[in-house]
N, CA, C and O of each residue as an XYZ file, in Angstrom:
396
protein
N       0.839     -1.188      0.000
C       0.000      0.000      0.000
C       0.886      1.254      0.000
O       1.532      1.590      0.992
N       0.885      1.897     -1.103
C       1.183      3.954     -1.007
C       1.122      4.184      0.211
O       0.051      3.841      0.711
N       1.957      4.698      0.991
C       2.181      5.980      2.356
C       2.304      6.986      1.932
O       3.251      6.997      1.146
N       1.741      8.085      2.044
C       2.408      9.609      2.247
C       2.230     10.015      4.106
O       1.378      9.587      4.886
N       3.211     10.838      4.332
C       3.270     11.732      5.837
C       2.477     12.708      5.615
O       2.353     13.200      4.493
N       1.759     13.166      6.780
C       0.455     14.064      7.127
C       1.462     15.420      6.622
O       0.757     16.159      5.935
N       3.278     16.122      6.785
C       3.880     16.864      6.226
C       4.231     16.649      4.998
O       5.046     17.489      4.617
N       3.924     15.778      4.125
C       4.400     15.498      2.824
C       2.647     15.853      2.225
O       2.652     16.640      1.279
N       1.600     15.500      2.548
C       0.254     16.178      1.964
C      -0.211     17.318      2.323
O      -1.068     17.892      1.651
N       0.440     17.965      3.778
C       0.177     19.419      3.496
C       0.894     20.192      2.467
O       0.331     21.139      1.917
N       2.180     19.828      2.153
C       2.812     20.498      1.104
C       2.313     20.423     -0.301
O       2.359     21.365     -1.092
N       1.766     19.067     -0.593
C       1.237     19.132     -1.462
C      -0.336     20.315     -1.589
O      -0.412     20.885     -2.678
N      -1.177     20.558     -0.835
C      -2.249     21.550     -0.474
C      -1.330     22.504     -0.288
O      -1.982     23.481     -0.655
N      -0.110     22.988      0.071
C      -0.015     24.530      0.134
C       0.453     24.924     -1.116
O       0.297     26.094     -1.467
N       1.182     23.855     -2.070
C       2.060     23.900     -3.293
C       0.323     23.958     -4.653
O       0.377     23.884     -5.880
N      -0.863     24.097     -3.832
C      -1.798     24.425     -4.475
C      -2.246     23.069     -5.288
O      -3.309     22.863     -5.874
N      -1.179     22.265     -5.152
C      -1.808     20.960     -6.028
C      -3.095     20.054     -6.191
O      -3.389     19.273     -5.286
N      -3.808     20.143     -7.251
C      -5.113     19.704     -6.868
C      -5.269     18.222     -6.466
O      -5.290     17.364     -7.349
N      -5.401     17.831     -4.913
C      -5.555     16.339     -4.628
C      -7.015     16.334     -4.425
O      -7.851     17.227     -4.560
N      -7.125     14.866     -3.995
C      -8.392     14.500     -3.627
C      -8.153     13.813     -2.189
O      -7.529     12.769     -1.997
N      -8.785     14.623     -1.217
C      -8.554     14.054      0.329
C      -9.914     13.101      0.839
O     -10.981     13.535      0.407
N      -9.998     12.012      1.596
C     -11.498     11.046      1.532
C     -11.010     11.392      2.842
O      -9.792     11.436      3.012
N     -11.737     11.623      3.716
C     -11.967     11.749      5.307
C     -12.463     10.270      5.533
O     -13.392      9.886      4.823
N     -12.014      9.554      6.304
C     -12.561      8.140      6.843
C     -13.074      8.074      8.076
O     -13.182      6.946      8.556
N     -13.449      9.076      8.770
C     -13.664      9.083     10.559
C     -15.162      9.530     10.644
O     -15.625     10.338      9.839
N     -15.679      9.138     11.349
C     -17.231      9.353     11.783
C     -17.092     10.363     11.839
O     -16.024     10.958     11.696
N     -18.823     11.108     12.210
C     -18.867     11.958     12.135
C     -18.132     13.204     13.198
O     -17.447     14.179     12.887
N     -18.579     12.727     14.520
C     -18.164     13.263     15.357
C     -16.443     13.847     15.369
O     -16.090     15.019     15.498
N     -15.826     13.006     15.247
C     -14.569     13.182     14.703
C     -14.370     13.847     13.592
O     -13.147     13.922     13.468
N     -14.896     14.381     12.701
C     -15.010     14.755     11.851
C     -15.367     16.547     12.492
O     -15.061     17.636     12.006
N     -15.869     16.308     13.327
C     -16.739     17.528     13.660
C     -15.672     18.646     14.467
O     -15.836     19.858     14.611
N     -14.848     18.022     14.805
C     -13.604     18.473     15.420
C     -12.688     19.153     14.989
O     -11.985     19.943     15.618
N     -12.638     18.775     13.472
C     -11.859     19.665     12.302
C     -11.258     18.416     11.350
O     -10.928     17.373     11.916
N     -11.151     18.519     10.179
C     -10.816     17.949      9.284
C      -9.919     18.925      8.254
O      -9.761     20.146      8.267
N      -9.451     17.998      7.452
C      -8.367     18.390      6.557
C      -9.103     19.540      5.179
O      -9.833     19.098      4.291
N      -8.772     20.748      5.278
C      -9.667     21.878      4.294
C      -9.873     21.038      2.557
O      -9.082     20.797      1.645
N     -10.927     20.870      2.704
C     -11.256     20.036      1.184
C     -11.770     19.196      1.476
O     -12.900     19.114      0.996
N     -11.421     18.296      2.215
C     -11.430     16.810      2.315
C     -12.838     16.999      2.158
O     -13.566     17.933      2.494
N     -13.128     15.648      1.431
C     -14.493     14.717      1.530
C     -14.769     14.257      2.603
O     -13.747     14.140      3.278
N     -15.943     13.823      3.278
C     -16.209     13.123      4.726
C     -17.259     12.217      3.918
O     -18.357     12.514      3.448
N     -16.389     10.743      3.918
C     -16.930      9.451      3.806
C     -16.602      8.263      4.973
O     -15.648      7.487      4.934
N     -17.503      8.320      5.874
C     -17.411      7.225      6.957
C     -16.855      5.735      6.494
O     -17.619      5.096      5.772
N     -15.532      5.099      6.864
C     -15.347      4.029      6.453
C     -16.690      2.522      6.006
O     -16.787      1.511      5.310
N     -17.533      3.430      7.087
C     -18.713      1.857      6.858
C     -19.148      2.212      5.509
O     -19.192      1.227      4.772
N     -19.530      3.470      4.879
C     -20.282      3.683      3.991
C     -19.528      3.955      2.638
O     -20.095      4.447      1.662
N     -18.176      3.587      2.663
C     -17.689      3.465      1.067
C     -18.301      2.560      0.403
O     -18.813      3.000     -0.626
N     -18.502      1.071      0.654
C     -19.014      0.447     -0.363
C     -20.113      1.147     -0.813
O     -19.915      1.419     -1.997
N     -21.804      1.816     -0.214
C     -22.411      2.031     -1.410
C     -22.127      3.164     -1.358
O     -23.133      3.853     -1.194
N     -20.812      3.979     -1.446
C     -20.447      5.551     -2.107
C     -19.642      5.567     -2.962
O     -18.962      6.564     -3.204
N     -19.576      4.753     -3.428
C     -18.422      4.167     -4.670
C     -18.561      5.263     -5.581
O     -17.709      6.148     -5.514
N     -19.687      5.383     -6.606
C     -20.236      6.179     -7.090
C     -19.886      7.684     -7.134
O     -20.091      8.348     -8.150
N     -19.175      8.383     -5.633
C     -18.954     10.088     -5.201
C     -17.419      9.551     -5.429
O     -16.670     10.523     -5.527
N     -16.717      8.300     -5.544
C     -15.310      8.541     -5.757
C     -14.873      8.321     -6.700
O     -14.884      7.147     -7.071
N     -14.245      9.402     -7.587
C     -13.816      9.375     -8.858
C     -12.411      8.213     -9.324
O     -11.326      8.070     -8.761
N     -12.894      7.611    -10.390
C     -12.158      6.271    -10.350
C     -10.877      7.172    -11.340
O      -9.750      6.826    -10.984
N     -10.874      8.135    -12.377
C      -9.977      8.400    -12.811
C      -9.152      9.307    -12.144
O      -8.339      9.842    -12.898
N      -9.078      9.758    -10.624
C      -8.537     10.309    -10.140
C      -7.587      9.824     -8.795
O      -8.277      9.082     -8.096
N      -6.377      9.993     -8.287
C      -5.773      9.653     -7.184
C      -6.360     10.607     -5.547
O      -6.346     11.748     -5.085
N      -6.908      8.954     -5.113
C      -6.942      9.695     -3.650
C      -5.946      9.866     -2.729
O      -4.770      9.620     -2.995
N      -6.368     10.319     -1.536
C      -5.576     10.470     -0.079
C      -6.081     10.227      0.807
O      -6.375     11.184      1.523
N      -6.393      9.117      1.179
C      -7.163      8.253      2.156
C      -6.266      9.137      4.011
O      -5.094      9.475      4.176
N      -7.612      9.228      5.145
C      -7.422      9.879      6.399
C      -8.139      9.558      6.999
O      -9.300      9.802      6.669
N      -7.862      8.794      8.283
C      -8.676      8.504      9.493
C      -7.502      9.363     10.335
O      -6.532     10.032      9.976
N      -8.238      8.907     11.985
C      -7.516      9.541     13.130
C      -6.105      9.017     13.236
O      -5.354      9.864     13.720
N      -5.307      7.466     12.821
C      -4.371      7.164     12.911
C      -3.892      6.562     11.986
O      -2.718      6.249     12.186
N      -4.331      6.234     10.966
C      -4.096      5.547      9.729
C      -4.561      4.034      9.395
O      -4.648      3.436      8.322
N      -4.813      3.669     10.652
C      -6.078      2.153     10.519
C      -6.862      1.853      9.447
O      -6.744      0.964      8.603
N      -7.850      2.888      9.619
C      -8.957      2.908      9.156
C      -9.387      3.459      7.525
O     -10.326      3.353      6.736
N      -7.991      4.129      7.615
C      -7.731      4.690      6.220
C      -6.991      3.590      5.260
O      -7.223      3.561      4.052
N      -5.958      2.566      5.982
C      -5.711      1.839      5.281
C      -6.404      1.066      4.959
O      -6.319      0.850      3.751
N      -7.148      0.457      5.493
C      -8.464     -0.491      5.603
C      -9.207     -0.050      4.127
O      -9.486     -0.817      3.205
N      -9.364      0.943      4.171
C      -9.925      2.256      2.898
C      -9.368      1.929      1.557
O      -9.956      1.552      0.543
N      -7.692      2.231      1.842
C      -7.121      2.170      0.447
C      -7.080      0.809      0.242
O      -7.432      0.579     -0.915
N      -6.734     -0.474      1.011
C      -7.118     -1.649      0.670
C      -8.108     -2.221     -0.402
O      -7.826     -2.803     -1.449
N      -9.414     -1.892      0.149
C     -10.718     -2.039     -0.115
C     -10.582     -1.329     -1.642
O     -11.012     -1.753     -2.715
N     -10.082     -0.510     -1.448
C     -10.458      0.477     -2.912
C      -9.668      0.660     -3.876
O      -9.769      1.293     -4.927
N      -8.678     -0.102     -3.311
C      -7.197     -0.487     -4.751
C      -7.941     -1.992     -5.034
O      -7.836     -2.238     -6.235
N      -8.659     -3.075     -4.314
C      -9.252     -4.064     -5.179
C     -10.407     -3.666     -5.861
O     -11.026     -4.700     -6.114
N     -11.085     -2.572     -6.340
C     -11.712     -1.944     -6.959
C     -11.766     -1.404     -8.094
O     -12.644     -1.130     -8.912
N      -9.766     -1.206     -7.923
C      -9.496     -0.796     -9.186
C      -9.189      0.752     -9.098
O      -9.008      1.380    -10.141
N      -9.115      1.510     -7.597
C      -8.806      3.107     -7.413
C      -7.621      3.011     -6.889
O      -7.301      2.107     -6.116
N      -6.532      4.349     -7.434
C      -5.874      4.366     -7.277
C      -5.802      5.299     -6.230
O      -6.330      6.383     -6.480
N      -5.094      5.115     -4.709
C      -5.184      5.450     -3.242
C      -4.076      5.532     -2.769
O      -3.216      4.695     -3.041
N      -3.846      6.592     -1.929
C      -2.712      6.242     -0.997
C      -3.023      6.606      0.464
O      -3.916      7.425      0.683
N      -2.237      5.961      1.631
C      -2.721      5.852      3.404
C      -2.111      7.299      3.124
O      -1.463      7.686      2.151
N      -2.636      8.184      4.615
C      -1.640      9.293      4.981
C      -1.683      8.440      6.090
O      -2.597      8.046      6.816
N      -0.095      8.189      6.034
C       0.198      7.570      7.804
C       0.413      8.654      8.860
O       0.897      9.780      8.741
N      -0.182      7.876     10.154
C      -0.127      8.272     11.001
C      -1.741      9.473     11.330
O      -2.131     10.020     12.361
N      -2.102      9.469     10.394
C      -3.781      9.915     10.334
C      -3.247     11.579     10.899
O      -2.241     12.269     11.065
N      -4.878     11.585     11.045
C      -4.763     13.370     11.799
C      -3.896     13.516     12.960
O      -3.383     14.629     13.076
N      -3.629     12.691     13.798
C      -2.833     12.672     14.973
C      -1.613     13.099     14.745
O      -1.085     13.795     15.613
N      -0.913     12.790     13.567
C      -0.003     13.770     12.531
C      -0.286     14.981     12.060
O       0.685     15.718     11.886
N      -1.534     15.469     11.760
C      -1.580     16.444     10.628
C      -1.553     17.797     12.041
O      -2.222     17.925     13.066
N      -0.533     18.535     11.476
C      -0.056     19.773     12.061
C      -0.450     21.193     11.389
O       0.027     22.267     11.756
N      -1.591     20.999     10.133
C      -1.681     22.226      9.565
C      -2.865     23.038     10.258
O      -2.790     23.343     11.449
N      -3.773     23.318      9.601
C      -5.212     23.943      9.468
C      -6.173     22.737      9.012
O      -6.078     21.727      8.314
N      -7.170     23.403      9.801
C      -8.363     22.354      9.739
C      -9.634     23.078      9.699
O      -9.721     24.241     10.094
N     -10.601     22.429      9.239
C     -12.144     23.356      8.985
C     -12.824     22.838      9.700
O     -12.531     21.644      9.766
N     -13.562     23.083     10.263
C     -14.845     23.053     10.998
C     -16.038     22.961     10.611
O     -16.955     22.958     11.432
């Protein structure tokens, strides 16, 4: 499975690059602040959201520690999407976050 560091994808977002971020954490967690962009897709509910994730595009799979996100890119590289973990989840991410 692809790794990127929670400092190797903020650079990519400050270097303006257009990614695609999938939020994997419930809601509540979610509610706390998330990564500016990111999508919020609850790990239970990718299978029937298949559909909101663009298959010709590279994601950036994010839970709170990287579990749940890998679990994510797993699931969704046998699918046929091309994914990568941010290790170490938000518990890493040191930038800005939205509310």
């Amino acid at each position: 499975m692809k790794e990127i560091t929670a400092k190797d994808l903020a650079s990519k977002l400050k270097d303006s690059e257009n990614v695609s971020i999938i939020d994997v954490r419930e809601d509540e967690e979610v509610a706390q602040g998330k990564i500016p962009g990111a999508k919020h897709i609850p790990l239970g509910q990718i299978p029937e959201r298949l559909n909101e994730i663009d298959k010709e595009k590279h994601h950036f799979m994010v839970c709170r520690s990287g579990g749940r996100s890998g679990n994510a890119c797993s699931f969704l590289s046998e699918q046929g999407y091309d994914v990568t973990n941010m290790a170490g989840g938000m518990l890493d991410w040191e930038d800005k976050v939205e509310k």
